[in-house]
C-alpha positions as CSV (number, residue, x, y, z in Angstrom):
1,X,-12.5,-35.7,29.9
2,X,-12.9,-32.2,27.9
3,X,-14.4,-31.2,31.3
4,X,-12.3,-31.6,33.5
5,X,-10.3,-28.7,35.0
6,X,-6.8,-28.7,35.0
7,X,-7.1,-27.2,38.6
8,X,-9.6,-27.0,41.2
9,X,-10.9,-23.3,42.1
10,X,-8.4,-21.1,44.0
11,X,-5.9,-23.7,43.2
12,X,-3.3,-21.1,42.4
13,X,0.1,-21.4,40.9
14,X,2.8,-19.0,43.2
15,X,6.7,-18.8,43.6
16,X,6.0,-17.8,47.3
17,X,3.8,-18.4,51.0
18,X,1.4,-16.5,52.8
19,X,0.7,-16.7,56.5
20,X,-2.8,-15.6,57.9
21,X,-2.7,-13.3,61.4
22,X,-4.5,-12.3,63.8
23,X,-8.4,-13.6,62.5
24,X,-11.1,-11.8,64.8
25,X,-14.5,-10.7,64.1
26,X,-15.6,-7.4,66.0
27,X,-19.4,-5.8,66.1
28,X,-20.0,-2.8,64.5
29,X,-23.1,-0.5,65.7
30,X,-26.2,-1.6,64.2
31,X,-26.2,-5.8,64.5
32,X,-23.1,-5.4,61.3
33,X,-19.6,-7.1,62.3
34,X,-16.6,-7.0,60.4
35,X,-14.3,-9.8,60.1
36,X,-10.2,-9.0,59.4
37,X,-7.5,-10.7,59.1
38,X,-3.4,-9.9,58.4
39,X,-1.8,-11.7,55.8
40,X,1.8,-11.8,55.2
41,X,4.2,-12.8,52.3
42,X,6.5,-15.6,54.5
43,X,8.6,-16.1,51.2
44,X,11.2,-15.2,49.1
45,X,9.6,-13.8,46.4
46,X,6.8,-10.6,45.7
47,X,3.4,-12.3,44.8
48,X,-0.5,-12.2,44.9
49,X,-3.2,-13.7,47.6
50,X,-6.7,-14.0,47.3
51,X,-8.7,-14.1,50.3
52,X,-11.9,-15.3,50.5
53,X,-14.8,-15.1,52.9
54,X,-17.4,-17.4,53.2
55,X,-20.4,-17.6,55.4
56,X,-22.4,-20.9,56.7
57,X,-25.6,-20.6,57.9
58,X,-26.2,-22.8,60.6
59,X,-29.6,-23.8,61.2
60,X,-31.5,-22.0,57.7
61,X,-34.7,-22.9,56.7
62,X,-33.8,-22.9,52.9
63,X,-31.4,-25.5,51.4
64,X,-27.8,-23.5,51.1
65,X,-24.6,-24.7,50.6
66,X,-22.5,-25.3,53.3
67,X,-20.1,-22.2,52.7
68,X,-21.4,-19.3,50.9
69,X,-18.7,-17.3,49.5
70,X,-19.5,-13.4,50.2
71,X,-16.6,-11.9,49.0
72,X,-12.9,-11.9,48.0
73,X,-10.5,-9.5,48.1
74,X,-6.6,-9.8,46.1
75,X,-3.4,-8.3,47.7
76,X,0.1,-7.8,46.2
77,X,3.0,-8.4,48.9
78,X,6.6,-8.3,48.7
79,X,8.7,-10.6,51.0
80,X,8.0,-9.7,54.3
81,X,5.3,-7.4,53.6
82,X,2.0,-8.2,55.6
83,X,-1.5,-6.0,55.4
84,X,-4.8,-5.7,57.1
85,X,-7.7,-7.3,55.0
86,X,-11.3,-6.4,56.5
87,X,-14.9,-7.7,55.3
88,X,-17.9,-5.9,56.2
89,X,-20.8,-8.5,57.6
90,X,-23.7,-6.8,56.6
91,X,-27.3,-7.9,55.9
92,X,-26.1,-8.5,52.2
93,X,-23.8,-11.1,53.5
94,X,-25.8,-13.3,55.0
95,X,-29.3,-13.3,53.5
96,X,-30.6,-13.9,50.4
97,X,-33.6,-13.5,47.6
98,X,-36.2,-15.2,47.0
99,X,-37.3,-13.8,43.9
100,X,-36.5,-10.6,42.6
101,X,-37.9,-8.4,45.1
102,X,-38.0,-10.3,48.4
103,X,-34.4,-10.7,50.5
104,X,-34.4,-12.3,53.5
105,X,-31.8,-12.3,56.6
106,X,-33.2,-15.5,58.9
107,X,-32.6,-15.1,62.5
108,X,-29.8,-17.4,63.9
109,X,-26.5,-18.3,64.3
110,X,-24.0,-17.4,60.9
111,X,-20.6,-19.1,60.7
112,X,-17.9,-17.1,59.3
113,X,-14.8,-18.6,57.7
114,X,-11.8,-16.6,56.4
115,X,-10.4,-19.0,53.7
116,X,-11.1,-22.5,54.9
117,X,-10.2,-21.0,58.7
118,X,-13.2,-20.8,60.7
119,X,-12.6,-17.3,62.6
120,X,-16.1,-17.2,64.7
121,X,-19.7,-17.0,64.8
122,X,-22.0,-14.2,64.8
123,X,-25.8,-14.0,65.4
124,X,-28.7,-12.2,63.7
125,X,-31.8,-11.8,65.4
């Protein structure tokens, strides 16, 4: 069909691998966590990675998709290279409006996912 995509989202076309470190998520003061990961160029070749954080709400009251993505961030390697890539959990990343003026952070348990890698679970109460 006209419609049809020639590839899926984040399909991504590369002349080199990536390898994901060292997922954690660590509390910050104040309730916020922060999620990291290292990511590191395992080929031949200098080249681009996108990675993307998603969040899943557990038990929510509203109808949400099962991942949520909350942000994305792209790094340049060259072989060999690895960095550091952090999110910031905040109440931003895990709520949402329900009109223009009302946000809303549910109490309960958040799922966080680095890529399709699920790398823990936080709580907001």
């Amino acid at each position: 069909e006209a419609n049809t995509p020639l590839y899926p989202f984040g399909y991504g076309l590369s002349y080199t691998t990536f390898e994901y470190l060292e997922q954690g998520i660590r509390t910050k003061e104040q309730g916020h966590s922060m999620v990291s990961c290292v990511v590191k160029n395992t080929g031949e070749m200098a080249g681009a990675e996108v990675v993307q954080l998603y969040v899943c709400a557990q038990n929510s009251t509203l109808a949400r998709p099962v991942k949520e993505l909350r942000g994305f961030k792209r790094v340049y390697l060259e072989p060999g290279e690895e960095t550091t890539v952090t999110f910031d959990i905040n109440e931003e990343a895990v709520g949402y409006y329900t009109d223009l003026q009302h946000f809303v952070v549910e109490k309960g348990l958040y799922d966080i996912y680095i890529n399709s890698t699920l790398v823990g679970t936080i709580e907001k109460n």
